[in-house]
VEXMI-740320 format. One record per residue: residue number from 1; residue in one letter; x, y, z of N, C-alpha, C, O in turn. Coordinates in pm, 1 decimal. Atoms other than C-alpha are relative to their C-alpha. Layout:
(NUM, A, (X, Y, Z), (X, Y, Z), (X, Y, Z), (X, Y, Z)) ...
***
This chain:
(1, X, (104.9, -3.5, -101.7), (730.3, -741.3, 246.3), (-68.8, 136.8, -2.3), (12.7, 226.9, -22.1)) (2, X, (126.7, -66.3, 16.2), (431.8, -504.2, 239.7), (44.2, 71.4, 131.3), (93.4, 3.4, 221.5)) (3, X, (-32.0, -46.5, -132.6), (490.0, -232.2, 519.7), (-184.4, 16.9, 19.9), (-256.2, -9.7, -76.5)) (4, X, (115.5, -42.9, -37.4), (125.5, -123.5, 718.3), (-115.6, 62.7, -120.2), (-222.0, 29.3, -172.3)) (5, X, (39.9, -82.6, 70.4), (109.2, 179.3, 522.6), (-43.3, -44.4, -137.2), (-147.0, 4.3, -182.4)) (6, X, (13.4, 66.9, 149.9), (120.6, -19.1, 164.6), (-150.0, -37.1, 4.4), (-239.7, 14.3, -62.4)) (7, X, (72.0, 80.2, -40.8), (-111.1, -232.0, 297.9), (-193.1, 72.7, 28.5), (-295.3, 34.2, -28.3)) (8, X, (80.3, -55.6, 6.4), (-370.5, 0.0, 419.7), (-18.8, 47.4, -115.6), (-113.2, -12.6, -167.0)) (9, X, (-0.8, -27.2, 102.6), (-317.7, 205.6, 87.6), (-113.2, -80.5, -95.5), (-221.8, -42.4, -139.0)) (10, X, (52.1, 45.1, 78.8), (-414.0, -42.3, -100.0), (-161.1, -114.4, 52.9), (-219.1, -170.7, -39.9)) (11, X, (136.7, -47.7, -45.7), (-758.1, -127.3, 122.9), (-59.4, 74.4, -42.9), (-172.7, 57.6, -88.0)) (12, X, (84.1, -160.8, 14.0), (-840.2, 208.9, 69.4), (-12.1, 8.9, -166.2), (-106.9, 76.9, -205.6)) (13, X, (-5.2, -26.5, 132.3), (-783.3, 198.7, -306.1), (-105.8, -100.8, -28.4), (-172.8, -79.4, -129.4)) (14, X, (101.3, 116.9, 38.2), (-1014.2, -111.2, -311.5), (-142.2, 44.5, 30.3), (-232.2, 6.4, -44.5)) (15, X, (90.7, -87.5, -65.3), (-1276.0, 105.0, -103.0), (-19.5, 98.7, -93.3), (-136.9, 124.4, -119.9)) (16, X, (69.9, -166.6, 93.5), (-1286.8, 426.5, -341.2), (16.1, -54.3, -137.9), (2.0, 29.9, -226.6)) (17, X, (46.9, -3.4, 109.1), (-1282.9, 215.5, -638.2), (-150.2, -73.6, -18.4), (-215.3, -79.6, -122.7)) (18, X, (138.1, 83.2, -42.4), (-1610.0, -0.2, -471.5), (-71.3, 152.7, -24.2), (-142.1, 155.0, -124.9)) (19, X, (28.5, -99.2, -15.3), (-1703.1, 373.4, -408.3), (-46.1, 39.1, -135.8), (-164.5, 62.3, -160.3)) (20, X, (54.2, -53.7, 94.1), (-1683.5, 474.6, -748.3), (-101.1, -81.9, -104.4), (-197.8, -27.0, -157.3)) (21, X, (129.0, 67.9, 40.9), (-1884.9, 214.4, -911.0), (-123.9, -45.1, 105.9), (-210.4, -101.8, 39.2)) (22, X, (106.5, 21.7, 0.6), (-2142.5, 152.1, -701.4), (-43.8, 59.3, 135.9), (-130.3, 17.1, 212.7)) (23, X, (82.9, -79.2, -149.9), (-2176.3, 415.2, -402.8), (37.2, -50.5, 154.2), (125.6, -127.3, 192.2)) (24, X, (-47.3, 85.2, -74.0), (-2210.3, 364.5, -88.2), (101.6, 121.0, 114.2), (173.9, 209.0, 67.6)) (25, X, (-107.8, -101.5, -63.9), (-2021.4, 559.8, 252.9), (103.4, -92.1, 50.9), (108.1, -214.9, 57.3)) (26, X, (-151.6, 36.8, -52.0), (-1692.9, 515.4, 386.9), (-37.7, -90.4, 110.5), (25.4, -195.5, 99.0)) (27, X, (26.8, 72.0, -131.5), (-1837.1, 353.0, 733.3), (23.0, -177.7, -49.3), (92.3, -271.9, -11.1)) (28, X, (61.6, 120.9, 33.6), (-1997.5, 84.2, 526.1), (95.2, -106.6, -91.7), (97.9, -229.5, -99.3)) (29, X, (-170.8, 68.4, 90.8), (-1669.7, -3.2, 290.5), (45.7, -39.0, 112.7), (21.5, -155.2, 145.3)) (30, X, (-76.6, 77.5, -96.9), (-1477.0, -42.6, 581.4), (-66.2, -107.7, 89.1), (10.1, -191.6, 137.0)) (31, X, (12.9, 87.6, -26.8), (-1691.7, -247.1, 726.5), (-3.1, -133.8, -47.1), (-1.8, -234.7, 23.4)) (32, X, (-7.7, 141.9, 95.7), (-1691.6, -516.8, 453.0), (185.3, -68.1, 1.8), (243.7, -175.9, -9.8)) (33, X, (-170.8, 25.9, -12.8), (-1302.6, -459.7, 490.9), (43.8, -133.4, 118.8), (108.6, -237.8, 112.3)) (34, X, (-27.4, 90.0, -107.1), (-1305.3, -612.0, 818.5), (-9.2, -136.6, 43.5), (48.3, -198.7, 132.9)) (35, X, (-32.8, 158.4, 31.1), (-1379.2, -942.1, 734.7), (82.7, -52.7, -112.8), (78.9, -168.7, -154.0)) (36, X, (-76.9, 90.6, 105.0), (-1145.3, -989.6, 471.5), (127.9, 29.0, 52.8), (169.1, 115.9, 129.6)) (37, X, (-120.4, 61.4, -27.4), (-827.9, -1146.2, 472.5), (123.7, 75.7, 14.1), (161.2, 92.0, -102.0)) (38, X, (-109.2, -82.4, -11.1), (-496.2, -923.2, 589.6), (-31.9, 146.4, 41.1), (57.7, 227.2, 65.4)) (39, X, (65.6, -130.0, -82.4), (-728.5, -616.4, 719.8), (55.2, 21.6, 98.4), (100.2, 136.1, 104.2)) (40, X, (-73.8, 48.4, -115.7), (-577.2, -720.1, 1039.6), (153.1, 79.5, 33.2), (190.9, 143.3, 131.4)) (41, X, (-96.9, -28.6, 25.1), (-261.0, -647.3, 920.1), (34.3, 176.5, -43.4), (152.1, 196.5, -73.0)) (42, X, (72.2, -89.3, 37.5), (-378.7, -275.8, 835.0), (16.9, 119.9, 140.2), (3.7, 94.7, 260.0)) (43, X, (46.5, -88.0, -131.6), (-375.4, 65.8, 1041.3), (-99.9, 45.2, -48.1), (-107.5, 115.9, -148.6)) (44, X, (150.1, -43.4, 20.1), (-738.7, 105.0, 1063.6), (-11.1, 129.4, 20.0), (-94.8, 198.4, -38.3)) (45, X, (21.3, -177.3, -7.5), (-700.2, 449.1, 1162.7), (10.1, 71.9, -132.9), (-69.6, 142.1, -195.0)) (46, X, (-52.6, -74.9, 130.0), (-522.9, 558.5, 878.2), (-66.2, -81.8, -129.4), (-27.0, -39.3, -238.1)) (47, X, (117.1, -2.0, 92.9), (-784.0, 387.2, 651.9), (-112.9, 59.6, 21.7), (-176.0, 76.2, -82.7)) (48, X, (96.5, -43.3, -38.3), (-1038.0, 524.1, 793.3), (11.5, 146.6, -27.5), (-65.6, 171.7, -120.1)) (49, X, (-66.3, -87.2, 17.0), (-900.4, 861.3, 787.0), (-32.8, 42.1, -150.5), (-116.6, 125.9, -183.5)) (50, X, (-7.5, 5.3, 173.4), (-836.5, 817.4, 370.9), (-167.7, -41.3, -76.2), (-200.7, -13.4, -191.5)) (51, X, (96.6, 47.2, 68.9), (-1173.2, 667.5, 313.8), (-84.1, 123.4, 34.6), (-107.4, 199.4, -59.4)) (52, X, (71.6, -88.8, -14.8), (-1378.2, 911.2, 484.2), (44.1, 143.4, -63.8), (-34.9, 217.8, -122.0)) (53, X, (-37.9, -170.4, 70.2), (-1181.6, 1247.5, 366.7), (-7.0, -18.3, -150.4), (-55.5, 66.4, -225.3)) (54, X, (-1.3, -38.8, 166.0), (-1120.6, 1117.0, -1.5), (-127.4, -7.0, -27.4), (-148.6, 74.9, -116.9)) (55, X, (142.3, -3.6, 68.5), (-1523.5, 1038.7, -57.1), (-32.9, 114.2, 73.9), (-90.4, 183.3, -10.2)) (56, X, (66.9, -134.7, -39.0), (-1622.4, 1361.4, 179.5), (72.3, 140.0, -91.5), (18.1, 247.1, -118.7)) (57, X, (-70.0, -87.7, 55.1), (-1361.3, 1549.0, 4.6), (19.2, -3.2, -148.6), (88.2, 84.7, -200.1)) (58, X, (-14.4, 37.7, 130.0), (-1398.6, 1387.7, -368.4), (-40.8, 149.1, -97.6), (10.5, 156.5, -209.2)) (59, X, (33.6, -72.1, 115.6), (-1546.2, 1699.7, -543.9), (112.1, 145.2, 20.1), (106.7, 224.3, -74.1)) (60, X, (-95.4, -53.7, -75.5), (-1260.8, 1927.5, -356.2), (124.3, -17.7, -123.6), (176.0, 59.9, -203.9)) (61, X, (-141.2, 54.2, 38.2), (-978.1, 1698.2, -482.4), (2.4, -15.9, -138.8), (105.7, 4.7, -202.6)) (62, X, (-30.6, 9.2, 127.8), (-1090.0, 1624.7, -821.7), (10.3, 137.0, -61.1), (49.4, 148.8, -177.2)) (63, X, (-9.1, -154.2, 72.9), (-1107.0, 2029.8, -875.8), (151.0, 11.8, 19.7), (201.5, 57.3, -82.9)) (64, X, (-127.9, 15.7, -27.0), (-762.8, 2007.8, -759.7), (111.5, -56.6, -134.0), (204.7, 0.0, -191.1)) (65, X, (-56.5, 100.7, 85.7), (-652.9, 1720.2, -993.7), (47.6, 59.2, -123.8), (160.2, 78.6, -169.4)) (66, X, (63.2, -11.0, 144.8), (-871.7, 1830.6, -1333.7), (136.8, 109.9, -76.8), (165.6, 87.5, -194.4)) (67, X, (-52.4, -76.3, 82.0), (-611.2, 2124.7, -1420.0), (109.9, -81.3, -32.3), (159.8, -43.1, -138.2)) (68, X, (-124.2, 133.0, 43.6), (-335.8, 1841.2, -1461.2), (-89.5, -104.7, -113.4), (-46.6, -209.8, -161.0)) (69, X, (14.0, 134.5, 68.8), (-515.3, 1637.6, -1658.1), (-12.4, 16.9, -154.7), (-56.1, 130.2, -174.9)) (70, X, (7.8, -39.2, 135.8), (-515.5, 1629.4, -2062.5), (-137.0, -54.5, -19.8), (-181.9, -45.1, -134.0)) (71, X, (144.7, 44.8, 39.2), (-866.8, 1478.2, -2035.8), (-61.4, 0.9, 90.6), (-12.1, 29.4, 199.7)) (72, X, (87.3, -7.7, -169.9), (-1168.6, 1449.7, -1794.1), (-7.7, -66.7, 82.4), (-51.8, -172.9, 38.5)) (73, X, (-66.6, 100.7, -100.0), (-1087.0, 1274.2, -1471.3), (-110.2, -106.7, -29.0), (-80.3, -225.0, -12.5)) (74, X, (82.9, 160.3, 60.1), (-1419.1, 1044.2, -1607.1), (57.4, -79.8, -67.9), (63.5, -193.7, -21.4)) (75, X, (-93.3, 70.9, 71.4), (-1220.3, 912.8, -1847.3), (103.9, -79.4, -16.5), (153.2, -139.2, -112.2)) (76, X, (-101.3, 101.2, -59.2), (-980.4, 748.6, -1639.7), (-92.8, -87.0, 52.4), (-209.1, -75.5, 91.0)) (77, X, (15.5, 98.8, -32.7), (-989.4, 450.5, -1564.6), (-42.0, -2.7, 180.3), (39.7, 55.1, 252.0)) (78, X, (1.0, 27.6, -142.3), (-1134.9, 366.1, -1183.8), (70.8, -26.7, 85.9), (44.9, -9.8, 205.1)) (79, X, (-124.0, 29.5, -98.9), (-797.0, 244.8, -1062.6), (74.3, 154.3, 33.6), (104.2, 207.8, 140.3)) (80, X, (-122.8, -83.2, 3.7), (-585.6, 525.8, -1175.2), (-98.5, 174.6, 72.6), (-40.6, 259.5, 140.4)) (81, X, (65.7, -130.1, -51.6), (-913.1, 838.4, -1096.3), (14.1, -50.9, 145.8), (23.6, 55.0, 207.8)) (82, X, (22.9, 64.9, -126.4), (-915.1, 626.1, -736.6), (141.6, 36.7, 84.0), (148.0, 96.3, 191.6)) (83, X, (-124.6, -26.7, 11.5), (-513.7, 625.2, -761.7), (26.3, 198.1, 38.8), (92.1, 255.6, 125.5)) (84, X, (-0.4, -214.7, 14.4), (-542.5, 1069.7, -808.6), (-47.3, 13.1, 118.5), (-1.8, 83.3, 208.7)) (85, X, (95.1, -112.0, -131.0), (-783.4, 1122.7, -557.3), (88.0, -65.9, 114.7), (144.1, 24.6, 176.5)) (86, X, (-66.1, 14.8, -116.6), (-602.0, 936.1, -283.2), (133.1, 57.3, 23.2), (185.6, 60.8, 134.4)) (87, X, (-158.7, -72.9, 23.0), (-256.3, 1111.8, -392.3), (-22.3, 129.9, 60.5), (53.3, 180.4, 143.6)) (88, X, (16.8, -148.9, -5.4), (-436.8, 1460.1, -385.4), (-30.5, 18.8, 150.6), (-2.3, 118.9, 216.5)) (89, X, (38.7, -64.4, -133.3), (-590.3, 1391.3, -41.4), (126.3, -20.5, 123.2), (135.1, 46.6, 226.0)) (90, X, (-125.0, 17.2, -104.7), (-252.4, 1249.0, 146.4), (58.4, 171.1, -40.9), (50.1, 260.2, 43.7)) (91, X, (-21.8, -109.2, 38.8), (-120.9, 1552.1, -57.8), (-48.5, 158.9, 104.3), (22.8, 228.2, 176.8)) (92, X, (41.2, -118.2, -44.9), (-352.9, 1841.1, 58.6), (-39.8, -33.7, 184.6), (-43.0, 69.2, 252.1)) (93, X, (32.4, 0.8, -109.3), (-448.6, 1696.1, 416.6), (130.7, -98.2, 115.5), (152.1, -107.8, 236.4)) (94, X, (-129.1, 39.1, -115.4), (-143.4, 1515.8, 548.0), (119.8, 32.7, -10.3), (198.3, -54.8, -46.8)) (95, X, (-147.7, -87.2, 23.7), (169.0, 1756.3, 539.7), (115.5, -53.2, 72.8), (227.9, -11.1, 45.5)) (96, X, (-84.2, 109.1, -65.2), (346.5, 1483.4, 790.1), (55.0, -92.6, -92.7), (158.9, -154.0, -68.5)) (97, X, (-58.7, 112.0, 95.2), (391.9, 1265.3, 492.0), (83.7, 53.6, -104.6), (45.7, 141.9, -181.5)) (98, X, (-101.7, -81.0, 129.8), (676.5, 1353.1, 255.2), (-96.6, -24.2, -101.9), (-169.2, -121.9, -120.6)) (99, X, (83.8, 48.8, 171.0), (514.5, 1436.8, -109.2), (75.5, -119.3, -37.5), (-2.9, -214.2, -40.4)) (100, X, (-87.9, 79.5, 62.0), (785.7, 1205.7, -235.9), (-84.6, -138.9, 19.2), (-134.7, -210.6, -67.5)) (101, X, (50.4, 108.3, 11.9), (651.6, 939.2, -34.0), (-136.3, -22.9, -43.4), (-156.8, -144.3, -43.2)) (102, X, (84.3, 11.0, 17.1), (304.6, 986.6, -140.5), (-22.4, -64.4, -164.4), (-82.2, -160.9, -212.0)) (103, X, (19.4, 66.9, 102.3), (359.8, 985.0, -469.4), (64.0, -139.7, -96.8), (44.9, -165.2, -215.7)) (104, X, (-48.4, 62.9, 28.3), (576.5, 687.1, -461.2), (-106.3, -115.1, 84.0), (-100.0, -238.0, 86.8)) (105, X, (117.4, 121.8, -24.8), (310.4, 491.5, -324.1), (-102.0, 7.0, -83.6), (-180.1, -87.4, -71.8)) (106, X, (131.0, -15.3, 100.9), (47.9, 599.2, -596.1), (90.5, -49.7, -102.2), (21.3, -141.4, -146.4)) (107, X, (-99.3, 33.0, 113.4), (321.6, 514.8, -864.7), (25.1, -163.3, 46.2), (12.0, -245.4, -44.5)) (108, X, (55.7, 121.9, -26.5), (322.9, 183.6, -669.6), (-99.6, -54.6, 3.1), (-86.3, -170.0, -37.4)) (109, X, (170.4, 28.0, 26.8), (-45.8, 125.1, -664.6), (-22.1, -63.9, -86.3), (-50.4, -183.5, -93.3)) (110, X, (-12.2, 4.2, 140.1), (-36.6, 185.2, -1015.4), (31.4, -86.3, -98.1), (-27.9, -133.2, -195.2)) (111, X, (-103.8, 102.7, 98.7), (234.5, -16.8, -1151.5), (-55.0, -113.9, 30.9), (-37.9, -201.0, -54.4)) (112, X, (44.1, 141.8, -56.1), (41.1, -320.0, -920.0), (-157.1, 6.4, -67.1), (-163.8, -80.5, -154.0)) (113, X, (142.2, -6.5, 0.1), (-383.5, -233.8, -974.8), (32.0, 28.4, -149.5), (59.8, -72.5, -214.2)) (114, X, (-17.5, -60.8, 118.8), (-332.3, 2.1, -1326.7), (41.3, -32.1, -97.6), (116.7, -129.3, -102.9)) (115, X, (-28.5, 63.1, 97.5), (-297.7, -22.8, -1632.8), (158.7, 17.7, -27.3), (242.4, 64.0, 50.2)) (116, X, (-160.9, -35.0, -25.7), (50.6, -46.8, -1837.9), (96.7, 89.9, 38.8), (195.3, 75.0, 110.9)) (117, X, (-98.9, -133.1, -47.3), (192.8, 294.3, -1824.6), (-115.4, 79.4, 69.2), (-124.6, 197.2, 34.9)) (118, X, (81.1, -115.9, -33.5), (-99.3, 439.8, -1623.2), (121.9, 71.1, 163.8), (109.7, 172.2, 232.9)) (119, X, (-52.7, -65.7, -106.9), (150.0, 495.2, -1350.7), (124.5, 81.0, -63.8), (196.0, 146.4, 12.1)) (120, X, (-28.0, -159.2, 66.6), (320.0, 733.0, -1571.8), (-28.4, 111.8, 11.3), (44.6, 210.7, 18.5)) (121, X, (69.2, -75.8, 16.5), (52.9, 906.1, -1573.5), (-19.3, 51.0, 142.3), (-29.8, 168.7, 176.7)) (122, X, (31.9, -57.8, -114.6), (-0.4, 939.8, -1263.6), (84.7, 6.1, 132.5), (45.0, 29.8, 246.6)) (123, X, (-150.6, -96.7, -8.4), (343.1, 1019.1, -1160.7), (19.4, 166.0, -36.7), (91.0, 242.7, 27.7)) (124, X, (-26.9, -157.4, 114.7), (331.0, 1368.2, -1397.6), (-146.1, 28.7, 93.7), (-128.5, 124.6, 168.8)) (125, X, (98.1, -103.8, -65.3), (-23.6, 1452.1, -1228.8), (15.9, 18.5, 124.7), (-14.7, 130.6, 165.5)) (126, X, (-41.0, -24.7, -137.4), (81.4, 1402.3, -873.9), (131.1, 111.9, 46.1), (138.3, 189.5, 141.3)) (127, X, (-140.0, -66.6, -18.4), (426.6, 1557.9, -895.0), (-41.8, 142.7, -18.6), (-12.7, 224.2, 68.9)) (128, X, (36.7, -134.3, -9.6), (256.7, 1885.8, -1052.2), (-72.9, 6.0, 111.9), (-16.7, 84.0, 188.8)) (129, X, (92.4, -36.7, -62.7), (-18.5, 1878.7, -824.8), (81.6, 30.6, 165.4), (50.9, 115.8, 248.7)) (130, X, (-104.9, -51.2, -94.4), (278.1, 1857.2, -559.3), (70.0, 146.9, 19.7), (115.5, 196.7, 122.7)) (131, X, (-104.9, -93.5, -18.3), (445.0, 2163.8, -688.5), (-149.0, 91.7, 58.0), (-120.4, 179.4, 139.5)) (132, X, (106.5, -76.1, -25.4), (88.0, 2323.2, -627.8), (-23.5, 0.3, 131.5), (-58.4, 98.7, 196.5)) (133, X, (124.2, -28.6, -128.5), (-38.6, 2228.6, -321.4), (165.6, -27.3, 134.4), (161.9, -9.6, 256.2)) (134, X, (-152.6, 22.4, -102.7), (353.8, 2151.4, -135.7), (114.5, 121.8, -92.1), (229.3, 87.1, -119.7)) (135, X, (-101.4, -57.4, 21.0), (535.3, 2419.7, -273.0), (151.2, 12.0, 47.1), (263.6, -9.1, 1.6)) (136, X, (-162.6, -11.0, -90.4), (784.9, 2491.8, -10.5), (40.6, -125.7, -12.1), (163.1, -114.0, -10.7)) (137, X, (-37.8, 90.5, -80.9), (833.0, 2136.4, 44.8), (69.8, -78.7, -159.0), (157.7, -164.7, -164.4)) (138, X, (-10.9, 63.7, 134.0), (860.6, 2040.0, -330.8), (129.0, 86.5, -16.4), (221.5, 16.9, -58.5)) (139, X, (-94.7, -141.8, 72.4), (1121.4, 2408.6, -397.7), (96.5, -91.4, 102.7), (139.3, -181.1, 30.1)) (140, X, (-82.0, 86.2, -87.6), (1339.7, 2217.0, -108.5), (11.1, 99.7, 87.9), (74.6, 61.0, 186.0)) (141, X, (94.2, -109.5, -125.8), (1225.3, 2529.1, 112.8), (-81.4, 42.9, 66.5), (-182.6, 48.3, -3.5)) (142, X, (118.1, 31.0, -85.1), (997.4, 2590.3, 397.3), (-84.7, 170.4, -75.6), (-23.3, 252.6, -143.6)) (143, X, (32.3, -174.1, 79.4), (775.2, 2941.5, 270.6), (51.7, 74.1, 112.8), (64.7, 191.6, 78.5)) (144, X, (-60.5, -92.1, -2.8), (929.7, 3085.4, 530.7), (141.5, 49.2, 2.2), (188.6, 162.8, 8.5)) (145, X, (-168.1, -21.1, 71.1), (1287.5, 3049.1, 455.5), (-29.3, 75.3, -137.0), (27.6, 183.2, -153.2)) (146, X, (-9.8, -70.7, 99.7), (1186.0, 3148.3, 121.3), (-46.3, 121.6, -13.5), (-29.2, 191.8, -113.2)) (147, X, (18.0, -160.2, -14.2), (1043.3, 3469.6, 250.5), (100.7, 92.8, 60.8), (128.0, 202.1, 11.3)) (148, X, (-163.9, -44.1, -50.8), (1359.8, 3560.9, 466.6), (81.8, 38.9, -119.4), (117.5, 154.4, -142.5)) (149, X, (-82.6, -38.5, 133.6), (1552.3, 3530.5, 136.9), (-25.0, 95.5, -95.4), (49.2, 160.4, -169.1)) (150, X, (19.5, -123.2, 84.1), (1346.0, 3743.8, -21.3), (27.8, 102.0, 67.9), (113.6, 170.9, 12.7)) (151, X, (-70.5, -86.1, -88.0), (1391.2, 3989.7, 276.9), (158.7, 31.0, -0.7), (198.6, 122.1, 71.8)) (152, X, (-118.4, -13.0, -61.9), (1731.0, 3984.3, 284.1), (53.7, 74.6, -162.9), (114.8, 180.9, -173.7)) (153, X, (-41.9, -77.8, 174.3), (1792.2, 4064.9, -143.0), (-66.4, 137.7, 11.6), (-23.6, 225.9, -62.8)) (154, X, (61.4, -165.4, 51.4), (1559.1, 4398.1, -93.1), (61.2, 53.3, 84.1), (56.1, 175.7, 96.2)) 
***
């Protein structure tokens, strides 16, 4: 069974890949959302939320992404660049959500929308982009425990 969160997720992934082919704002995606089938089922907040920050925030997140990537985030595929940017923005704007679980819902996405091993791929760019933008939380320390510790060795 599909929890909320899945559920929305993958709304929103349907939204920023409408987004990337053919435009278009966040208001107006979600409104097409709302007549289709299991929306209902959905926390509209927290799509709403993801749709509006990852397209207001898209040129942000893909600068974020691009140093992970062995090629240019054009070059991906629409699921899996759609897949990144929603990883990077739970990532950099919701610090309530474990990285873990973030990127175990993009690695789910993936393995469901993506191609065969694209959720490989986008496993290895999320996880770095974790150690980047969640340090403390990724090291299994808050930064300031890990500044104490340094205090305490000098």
């Amino acid at each position: 069974m599909k929890t909320v969160r899945r559920r929305s997720r993958e709304f929103v992934l349907q939204g920023i890949y409408q987004w990337q082919l053919a435009g278009g704002d966040a208001s107006a995606i979600e409104q097409q959302f709302r007549e289709a089938k299991g929306f209902e089922k959905c926390d509209r907040s927290f799509v709403t939320a993801l749709l509006e920050g990852i397209i207001g925030e898209h040129g942000r997140l893909e600068g974020e992404i691009a140093p992970f990537l062995d090629r240019p985030l054009k070059e991906l595929s629409p699921v899996e660049r759609g897949i990144l940017l929603m990883g990077a923005f739970e990532l950099a704007f919701h610090p309530q959500t474990p990285y873990r679980a973030i990127i175990n819902e993009a690695v789910e996405l993936a393995k469901t929308f993506g191609g065969t091993d694209g959720y490989k791929y986008v496993n290895g760019v999320l996880d770095k982009l974790a150690g980047k933008l969640r340090s403390g939380e990724v090291g299994g320390k808050t930064e300031p425990q890990r500044h104490r510790d340094t205090e305490k060795k000098a």
